[in-house]
N, C-alpha and C positions, 0 to 999 in steps of 0.2 A: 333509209328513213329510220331515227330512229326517237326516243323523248331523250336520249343519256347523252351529255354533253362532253365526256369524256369517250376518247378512241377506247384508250386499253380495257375499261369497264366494259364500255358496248361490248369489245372483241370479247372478252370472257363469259359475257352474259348473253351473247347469240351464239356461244358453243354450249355453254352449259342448257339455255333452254333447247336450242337443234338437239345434242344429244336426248333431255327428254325426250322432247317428240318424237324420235328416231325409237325410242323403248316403247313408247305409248302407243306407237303405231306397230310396231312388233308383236305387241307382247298381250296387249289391252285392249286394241281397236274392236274386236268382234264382241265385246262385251257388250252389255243392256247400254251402257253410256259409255262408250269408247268415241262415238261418231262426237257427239257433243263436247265432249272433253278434246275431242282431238283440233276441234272447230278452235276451241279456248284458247289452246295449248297454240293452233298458230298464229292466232293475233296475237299474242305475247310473243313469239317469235318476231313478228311483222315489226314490231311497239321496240324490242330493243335490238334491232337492227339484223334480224336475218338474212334480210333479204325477201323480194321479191318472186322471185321463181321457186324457190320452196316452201313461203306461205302459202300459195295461189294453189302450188300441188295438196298442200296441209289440206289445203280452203274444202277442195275437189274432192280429197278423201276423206273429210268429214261427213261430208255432205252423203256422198256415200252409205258411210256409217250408220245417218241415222237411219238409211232405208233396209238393212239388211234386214230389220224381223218384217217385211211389208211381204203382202204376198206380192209374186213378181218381185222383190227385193232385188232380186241377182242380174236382174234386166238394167239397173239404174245404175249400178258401177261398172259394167259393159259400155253403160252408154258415157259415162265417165272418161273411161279410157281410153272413149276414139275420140272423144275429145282431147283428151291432151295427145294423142299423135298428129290427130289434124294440125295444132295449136305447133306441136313441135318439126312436123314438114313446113309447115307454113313459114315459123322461123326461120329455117335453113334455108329454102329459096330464095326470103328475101336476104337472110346474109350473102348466100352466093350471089346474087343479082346486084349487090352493094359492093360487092366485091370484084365486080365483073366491070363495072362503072368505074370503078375506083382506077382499075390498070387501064380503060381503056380512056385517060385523061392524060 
């Protein structure tokens, strides 16, 4: 998905914004507004064609972000990241399971 109607544009502008967000999340994220910004930063990833699987993780660790000064803060990105295990066995089964179908045709 993207708004830019040109490939080679897209392709350049879904690595130049991924590299941001790649530093932002590095470098920024534990800041007062790192969670918020990082939210920004991947819909504008999403917008000129990042892609899907690393918006949606963007998405996750923003949302994160903005809980870290909460008390209990540290409980909410825990709970984050069984979510994307779950989220990521989940896919693998059904690709095995699509794949298991696939040969036995």
């Amino acid at each position: 998905m993207t708004l830019i109607p040109n490939f080679l544009v897209t392709g350049i502008l879904a690595v130049i914004v991924g590299l941001v967000v790649a530093v932002w999340a590095a470098l920024f994220a534990p800041r007062k507004r790192g969670g918020p910004v990082l939210l920004l930063l991947s819909i504008a990833m999403l917008l000129v064609g990042g892609g899907f699987v690393p918006t949606s993780i963007g998405l996750l660790s923003g949302f994160a972000g903005t809980r870290l000064r909460e008390p209990f803060g540290f409980l909410f990105p825990l709970l984050i990241i069984a979510l994307m295990i779950l989220a990521i066995i989940s896919a693998l089964a059904y690709a095995r399971e699509r794949a298991r179908m696939t040969l036995a045709r």
